[in-house]
N, CA, C and O atoms as a GROMACS GRO file, in nm:
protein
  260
    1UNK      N    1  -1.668   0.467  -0.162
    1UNK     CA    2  -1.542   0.450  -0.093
    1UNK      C    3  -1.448   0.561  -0.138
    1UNK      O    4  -1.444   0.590  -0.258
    2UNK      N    5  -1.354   0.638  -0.028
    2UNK     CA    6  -1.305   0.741  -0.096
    2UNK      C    7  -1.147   0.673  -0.078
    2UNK      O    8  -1.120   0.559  -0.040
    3UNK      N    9  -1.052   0.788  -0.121
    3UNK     CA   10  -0.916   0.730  -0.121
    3UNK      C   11  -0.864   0.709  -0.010
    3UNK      O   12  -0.762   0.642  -0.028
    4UNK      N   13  -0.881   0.732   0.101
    4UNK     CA   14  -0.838   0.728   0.184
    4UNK      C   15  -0.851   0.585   0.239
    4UNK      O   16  -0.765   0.510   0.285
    5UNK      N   17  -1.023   0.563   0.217
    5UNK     CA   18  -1.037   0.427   0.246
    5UNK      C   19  -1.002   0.296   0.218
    5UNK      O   20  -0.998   0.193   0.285
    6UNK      N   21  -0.957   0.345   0.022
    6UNK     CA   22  -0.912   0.241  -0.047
    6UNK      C   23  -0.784   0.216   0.002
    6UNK      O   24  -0.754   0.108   0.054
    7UNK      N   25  -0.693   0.323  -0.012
    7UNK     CA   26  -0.523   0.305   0.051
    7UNK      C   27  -0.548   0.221   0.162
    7UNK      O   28  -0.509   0.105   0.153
    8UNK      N   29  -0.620   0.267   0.293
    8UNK     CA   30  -0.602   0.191   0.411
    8UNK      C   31  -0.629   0.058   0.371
    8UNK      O   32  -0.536  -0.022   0.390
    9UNK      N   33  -0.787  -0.007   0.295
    9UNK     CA   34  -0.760  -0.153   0.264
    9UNK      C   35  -0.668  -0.201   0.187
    9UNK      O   36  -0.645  -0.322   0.194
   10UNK      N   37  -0.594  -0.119   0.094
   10UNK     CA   38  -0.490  -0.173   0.028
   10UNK      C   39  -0.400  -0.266   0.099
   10UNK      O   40  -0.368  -0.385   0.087
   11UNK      N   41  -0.357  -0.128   0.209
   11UNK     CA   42  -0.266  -0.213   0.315
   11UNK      C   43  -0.324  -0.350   0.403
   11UNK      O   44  -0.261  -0.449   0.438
   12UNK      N   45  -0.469  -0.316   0.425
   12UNK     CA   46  -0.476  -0.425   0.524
   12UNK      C   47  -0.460  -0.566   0.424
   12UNK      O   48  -0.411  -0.671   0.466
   13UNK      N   49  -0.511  -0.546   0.290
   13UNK     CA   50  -0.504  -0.658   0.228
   13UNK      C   51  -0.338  -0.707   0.151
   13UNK      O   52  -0.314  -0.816   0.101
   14UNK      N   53  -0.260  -0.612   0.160
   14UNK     CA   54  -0.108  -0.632   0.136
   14UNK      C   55  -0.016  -0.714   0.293
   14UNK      O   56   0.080  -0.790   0.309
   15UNK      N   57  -0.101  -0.654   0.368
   15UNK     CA   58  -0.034  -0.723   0.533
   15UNK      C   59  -0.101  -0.870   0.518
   15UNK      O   60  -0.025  -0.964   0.544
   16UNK      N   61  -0.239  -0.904   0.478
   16UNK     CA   62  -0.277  -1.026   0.511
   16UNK      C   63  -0.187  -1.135   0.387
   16UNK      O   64  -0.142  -1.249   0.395
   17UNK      N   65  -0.190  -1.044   0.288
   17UNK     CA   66  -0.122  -1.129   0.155
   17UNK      C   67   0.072  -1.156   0.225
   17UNK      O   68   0.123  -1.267   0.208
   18UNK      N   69   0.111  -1.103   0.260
   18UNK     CA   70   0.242  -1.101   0.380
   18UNK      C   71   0.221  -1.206   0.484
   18UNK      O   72   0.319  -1.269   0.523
   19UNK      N   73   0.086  -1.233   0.539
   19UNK     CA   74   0.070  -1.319   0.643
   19UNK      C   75   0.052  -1.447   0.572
   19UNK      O   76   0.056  -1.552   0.638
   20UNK      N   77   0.033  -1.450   0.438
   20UNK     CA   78  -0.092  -1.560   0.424
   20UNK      C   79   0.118  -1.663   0.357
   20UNK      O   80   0.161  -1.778   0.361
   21UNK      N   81   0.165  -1.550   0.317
   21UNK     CA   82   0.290  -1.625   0.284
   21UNK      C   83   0.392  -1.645   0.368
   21UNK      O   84   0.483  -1.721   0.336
   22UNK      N   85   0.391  -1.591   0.464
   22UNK     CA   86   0.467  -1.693   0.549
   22UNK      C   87   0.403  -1.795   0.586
   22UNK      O   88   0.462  -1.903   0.593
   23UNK      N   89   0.270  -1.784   0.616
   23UNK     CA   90   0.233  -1.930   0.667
   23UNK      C   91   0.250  -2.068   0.561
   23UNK      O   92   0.307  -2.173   0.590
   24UNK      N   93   0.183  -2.033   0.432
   24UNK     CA   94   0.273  -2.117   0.309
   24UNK      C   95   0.424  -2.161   0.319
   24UNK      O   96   0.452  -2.270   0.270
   25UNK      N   97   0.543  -2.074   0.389
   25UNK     CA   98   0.656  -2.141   0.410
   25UNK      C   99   0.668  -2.200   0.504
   25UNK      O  100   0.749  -2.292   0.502
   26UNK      N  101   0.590  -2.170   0.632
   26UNK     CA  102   0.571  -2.258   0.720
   26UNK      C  103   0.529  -2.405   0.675
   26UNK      O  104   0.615  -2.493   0.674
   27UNK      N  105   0.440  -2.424   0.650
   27UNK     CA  106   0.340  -2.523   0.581
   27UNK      C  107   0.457  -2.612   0.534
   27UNK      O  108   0.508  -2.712   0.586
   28UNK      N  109   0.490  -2.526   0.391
   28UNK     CA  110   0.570  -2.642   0.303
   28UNK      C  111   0.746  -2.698   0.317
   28UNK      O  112   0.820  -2.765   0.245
   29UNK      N  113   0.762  -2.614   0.472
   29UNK     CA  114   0.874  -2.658   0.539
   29UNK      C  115   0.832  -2.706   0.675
   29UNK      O  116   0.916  -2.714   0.764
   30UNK      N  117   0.701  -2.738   0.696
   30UNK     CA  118   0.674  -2.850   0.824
   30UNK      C  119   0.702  -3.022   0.807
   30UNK      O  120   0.705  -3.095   0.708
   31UNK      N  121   0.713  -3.040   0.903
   31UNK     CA  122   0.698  -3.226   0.865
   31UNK      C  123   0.574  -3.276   0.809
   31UNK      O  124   0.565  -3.377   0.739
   32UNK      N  125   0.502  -3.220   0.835
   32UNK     CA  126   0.305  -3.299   0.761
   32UNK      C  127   0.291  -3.204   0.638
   32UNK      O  128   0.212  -3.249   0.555
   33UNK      N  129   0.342  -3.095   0.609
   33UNK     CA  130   0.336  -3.044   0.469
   33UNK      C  131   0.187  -3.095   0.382
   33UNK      O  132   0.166  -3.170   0.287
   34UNK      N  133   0.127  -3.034   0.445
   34UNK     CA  134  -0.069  -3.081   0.413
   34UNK      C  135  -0.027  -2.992   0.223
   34UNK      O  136   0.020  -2.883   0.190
   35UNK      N  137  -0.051  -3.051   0.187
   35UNK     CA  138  -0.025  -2.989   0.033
   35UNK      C  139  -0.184  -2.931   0.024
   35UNK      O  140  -0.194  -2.830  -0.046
   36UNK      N  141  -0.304  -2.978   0.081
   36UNK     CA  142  -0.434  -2.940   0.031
   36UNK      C  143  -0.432  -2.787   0.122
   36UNK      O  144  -0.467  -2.680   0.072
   37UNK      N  145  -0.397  -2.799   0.223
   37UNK     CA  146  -0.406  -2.646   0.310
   37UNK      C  147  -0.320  -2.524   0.231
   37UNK      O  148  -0.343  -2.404   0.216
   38UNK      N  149  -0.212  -2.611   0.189
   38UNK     CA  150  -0.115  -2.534   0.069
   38UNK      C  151  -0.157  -2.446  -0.029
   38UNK      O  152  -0.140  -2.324  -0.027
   39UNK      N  153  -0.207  -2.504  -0.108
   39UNK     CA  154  -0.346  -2.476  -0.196
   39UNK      C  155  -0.438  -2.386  -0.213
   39UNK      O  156  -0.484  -2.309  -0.298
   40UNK      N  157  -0.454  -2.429  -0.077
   40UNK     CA  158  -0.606  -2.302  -0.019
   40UNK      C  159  -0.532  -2.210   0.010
   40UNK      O  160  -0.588  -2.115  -0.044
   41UNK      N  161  -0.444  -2.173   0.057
   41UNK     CA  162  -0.373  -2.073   0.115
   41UNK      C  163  -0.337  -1.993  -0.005
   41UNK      O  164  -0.405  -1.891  -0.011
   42UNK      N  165  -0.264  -2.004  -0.089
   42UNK     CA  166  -0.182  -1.963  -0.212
   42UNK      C  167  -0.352  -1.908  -0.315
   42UNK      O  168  -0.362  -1.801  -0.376
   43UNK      N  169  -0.461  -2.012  -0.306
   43UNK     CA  170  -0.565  -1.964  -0.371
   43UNK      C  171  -0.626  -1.823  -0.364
   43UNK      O  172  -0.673  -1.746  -0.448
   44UNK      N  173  -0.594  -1.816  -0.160
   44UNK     CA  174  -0.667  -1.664  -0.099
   44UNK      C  175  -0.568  -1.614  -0.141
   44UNK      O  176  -0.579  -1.504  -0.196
   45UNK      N  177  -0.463  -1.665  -0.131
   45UNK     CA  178  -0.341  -1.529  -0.211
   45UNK      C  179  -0.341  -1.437  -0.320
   45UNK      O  180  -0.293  -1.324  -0.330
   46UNK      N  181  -0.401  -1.506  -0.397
   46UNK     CA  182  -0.436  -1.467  -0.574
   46UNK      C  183  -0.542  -1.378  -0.546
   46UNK      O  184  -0.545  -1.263  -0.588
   47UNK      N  185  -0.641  -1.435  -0.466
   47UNK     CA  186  -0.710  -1.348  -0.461
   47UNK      C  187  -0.715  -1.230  -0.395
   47UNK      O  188  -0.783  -1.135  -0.433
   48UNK      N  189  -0.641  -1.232  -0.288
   48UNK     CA  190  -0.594  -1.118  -0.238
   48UNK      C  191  -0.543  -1.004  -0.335
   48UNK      O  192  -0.588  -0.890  -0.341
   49UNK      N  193  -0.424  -1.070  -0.421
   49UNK     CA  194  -0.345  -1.000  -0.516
   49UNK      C  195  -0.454  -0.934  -0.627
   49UNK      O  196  -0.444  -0.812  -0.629
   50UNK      N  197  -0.570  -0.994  -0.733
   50UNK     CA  198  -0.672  -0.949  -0.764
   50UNK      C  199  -0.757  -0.825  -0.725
   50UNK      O  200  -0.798  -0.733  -0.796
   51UNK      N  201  -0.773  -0.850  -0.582
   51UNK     CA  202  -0.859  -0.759  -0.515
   51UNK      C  203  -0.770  -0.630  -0.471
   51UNK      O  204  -0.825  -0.519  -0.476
   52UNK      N  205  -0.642  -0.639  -0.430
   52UNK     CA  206  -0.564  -0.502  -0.428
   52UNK      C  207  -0.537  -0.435  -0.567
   52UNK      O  208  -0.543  -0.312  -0.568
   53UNK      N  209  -0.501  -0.518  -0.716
   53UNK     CA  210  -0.550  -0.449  -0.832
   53UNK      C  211  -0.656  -0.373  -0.855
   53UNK      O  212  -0.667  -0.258  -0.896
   54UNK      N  213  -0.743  -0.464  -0.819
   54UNK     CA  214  -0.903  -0.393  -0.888
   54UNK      C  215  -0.885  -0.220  -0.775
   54UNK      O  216  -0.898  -0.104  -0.815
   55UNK      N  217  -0.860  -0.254  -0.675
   55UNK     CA  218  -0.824  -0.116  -0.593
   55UNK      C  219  -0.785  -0.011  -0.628
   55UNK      O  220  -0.850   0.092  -0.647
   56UNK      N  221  -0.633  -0.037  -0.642
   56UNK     CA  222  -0.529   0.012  -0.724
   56UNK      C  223  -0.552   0.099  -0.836
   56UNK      O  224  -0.512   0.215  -0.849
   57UNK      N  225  -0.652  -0.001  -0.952
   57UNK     CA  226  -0.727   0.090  -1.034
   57UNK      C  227  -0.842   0.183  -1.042
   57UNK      O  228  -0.874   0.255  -1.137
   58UNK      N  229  -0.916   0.165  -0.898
   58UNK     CA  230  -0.959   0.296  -0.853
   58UNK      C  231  -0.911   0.410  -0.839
   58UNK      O  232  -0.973   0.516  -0.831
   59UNK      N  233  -0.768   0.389  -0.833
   59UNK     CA  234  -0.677   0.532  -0.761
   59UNK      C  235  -0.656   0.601  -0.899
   59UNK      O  236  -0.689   0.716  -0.933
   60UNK      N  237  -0.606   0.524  -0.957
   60UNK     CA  238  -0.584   0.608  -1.115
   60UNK      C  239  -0.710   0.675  -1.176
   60UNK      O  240  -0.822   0.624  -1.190
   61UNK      N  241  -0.675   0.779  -1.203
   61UNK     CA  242  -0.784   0.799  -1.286
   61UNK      C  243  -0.769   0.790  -1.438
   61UNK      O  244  -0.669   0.778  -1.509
   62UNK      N  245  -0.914   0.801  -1.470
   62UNK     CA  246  -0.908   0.738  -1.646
   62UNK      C  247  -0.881   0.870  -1.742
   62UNK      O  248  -0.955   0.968  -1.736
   63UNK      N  249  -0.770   0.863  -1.830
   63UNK     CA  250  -0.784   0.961  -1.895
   63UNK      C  251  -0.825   0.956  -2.048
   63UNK      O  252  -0.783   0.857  -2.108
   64UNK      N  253  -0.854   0.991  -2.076
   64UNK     CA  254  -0.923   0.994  -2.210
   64UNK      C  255  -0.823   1.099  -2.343
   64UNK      O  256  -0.813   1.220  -2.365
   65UNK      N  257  -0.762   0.965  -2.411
   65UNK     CA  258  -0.632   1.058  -2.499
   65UNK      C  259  -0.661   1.075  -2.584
   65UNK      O  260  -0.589   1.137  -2.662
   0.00000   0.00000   0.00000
């Protein structure tokens, strides 16, 4: 994967982590406020957030001091 590729998933996975939280305020300001869908949602979040790190630290490179 080169940089170019990583940046572009960065973003796609920073837009879905953007999507995945509004729908969480949706959710926990609806009337049925499903707390288990809550959950799951906020779970892919983390992981979202994880997986744009591990990225992230592709871009850097390692230097050796």
């Amino acid at each position: 994967m080169d940089e170019a590729e990583i940046i572009r998933r960065i973003g796609e996975l920073r837009q879905e982590h953007r999507d995945l939280d509004a729908a969480i305020d949706a959710l926990a300001f609806s009337s049925s406020n499903d707390q288990m869908q809550i959950a799951r949602l906020k779970k892919r979040k983390l992981k979202l957030k994880d997986e744009v790190a591990a990225l992230e630290d592709l871009l850097i490179p390692d230097i050796i001091a």
